[in-house]
C-alpha positions as CSV (number, residue, x, y, z in Angstrom):
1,X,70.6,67.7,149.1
2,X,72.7,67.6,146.4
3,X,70.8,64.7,144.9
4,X,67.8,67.2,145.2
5,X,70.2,70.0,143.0
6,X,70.8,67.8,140.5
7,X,67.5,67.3,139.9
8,X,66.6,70.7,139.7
9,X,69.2,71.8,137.5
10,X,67.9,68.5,135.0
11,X,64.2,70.0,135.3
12,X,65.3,73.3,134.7
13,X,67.1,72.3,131.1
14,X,64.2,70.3,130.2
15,X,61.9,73.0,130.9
16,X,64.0,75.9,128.6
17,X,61.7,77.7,126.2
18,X,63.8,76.7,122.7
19,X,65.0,80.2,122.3
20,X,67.7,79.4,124.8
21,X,69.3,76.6,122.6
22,X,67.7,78.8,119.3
23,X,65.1,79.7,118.0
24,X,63.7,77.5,114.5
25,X,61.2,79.1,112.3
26,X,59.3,77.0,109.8
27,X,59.4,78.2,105.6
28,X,56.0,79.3,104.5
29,X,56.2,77.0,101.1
30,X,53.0,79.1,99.9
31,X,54.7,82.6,100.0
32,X,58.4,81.5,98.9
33,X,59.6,81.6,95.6
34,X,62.7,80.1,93.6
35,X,63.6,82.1,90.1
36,X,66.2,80.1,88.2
37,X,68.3,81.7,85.3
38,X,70.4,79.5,83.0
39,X,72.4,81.4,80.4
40,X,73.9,80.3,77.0
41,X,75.3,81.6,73.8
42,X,73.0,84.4,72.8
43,X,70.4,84.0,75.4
44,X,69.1,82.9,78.7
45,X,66.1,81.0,80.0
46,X,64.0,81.5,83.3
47,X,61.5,79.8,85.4
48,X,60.9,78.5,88.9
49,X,61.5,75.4,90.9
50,X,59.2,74.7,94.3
51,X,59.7,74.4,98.0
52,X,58.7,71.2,99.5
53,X,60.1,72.4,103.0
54,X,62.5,74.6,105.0
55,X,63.5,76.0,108.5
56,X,66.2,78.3,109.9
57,X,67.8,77.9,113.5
58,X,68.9,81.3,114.9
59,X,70.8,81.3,118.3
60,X,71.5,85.2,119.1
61,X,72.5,87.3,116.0
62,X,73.7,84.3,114.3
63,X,72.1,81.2,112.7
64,X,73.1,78.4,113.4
65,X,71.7,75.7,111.1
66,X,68.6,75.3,108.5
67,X,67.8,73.2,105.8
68,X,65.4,73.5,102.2
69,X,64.5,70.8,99.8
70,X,63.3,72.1,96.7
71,X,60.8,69.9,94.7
72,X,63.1,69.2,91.0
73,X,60.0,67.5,89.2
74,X,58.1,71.0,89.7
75,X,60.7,72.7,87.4
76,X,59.1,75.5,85.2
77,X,59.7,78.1,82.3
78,X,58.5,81.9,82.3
79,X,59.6,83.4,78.9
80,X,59.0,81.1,76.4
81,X,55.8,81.7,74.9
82,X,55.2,78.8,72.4
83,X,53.4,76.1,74.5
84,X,55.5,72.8,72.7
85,X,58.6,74.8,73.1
86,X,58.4,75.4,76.2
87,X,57.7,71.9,77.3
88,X,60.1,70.6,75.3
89,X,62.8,72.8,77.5
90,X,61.1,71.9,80.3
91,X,60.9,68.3,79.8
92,X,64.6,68.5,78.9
93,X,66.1,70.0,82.0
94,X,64.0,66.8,84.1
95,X,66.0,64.6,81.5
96,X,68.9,62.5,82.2
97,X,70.8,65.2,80.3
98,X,70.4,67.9,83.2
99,X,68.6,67.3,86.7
100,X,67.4,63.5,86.3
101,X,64.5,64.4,88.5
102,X,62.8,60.9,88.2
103,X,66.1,59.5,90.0
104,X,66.6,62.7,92.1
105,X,63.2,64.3,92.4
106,X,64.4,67.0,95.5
107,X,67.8,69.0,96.0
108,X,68.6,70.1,99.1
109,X,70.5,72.8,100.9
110,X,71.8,72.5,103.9
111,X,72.5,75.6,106.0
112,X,75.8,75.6,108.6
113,X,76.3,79.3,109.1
114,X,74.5,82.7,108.9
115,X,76.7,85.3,110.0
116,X,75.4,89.4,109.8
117,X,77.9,91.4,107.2
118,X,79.1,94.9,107.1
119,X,76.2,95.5,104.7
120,X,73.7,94.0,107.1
121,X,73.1,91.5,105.1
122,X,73.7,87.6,106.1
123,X,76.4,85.7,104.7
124,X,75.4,82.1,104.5
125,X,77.7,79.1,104.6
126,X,76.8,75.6,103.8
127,X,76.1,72.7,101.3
128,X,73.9,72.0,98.6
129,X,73.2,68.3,96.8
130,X,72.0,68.0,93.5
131,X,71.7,64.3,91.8
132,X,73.2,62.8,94.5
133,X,76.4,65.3,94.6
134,X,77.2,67.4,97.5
135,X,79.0,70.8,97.2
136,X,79.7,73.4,99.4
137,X,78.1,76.6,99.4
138,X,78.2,80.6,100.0
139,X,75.6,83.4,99.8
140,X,74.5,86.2,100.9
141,X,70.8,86.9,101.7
142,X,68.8,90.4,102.6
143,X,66.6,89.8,105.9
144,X,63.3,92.4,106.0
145,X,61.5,90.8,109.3
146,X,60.6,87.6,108.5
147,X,61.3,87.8,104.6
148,X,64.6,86.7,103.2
149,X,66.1,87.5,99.6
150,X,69.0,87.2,97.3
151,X,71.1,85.1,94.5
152,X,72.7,82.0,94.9
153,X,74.9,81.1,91.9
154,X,75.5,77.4,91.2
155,X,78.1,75.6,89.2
156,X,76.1,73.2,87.5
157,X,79.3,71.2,86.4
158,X,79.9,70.4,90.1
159,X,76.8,68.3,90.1
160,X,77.4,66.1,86.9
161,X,74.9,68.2,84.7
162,X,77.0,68.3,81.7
163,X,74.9,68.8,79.0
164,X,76.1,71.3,76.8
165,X,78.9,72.6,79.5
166,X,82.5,73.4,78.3
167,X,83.8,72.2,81.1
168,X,83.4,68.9,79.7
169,X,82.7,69.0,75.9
170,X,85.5,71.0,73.6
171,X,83.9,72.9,70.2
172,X,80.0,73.6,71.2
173,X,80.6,76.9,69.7
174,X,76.9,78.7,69.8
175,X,75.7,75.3,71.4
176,X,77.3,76.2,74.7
177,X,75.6,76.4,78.1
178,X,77.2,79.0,80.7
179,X,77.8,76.2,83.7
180,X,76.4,78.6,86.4
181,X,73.0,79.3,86.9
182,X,71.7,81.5,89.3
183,X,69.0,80.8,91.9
184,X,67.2,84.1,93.1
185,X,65.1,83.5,95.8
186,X,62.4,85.4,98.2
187,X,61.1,83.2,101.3
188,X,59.0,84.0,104.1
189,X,59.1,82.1,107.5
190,X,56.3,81.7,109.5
């Protein structure tokens, strides 16, 4: 008898629907959308950057783990109209001097923790690597049904992309680069 119990409680775990241990949803790549914004001296610059992949885990209100990987070689620019100069900034961000995207072609972020806020928004914890160098992470995002949106701001100097930063060269004057950059997003899960 009791042998006969322990083998119904084993058939009964393995035949849980997921939602009991959470609930993953799968990124639709198609309908999600990364907007970077760099800023320097005088100006900005905008574009977008790709989904390869993504999923969220959700366990009751809270999720519980997820994971993105943005495609770096896709990296593009929106308000530069000239067709040489705009290549050559684009060309120059996959450069050693910024994102190094033929040595790290995908940057990834890793989610830990999604927690609902007083403002009923989610407040995301986790990490995100970029040319090989892991940080950790905090955002929040705005969930409408199966569409989430919001800004994550990243400190580029915390992932060796030093080109024109001040956290690492003195006297750039107009040449500086702001060392965040913000990453506003809009993705939609299947």
């Amino acid at each position: 008898m009791k042998k006969l119990s322990t083998l119904i409680l084993a058939l009964g775990f393995l035949v849980m629907t997921p939602a009991a241990f959470g609930q993953k949803s799968e990124l639709k790549v198609e309908d999600s959308q990364i907007v970077w914004t760099g800023k320097k001296v005088g100006g900005s610059h905008t574009g977008a950057i790709e989904l390869l992949s993504g999923y969220l885990e959700k366990s009751g209100d809270s999720f519980v783990s997820g994971k993105f990987v943005a495609d770096m070689t896709s990296i593009s620019n929106h308000d530069i109209e000239d067709k040489d100069s705009k290549a050559q900034l684009v060309g120059h961000l996959k450069s050693d001097d910024f994102f190094s995207v033929d040595e790290y072609p995908t940057a990834t972020l890793e989610i830990k923790n999604g927690e609902k806020v007083e403002s009923g928004n989610y407040k995301f914890t986790g990490t995100m690597t970029i040319k090989g160098q892991t940080n950790p992470v905090s955002f929040e995002a705005k969930v409408e049904g199966k569409t989430f949106s919001g800004k994550l701001v990243v400190d580029r100097s915390k992932y060796n992309v030093r080109y024109g930063s001040g956290s690492f060269f003195d006297n750039l004057g107009d040449n500086l680069i702001y060392d965040d950059f913000e990453l506003d997003f809009e993705v939609t899960f299947k």
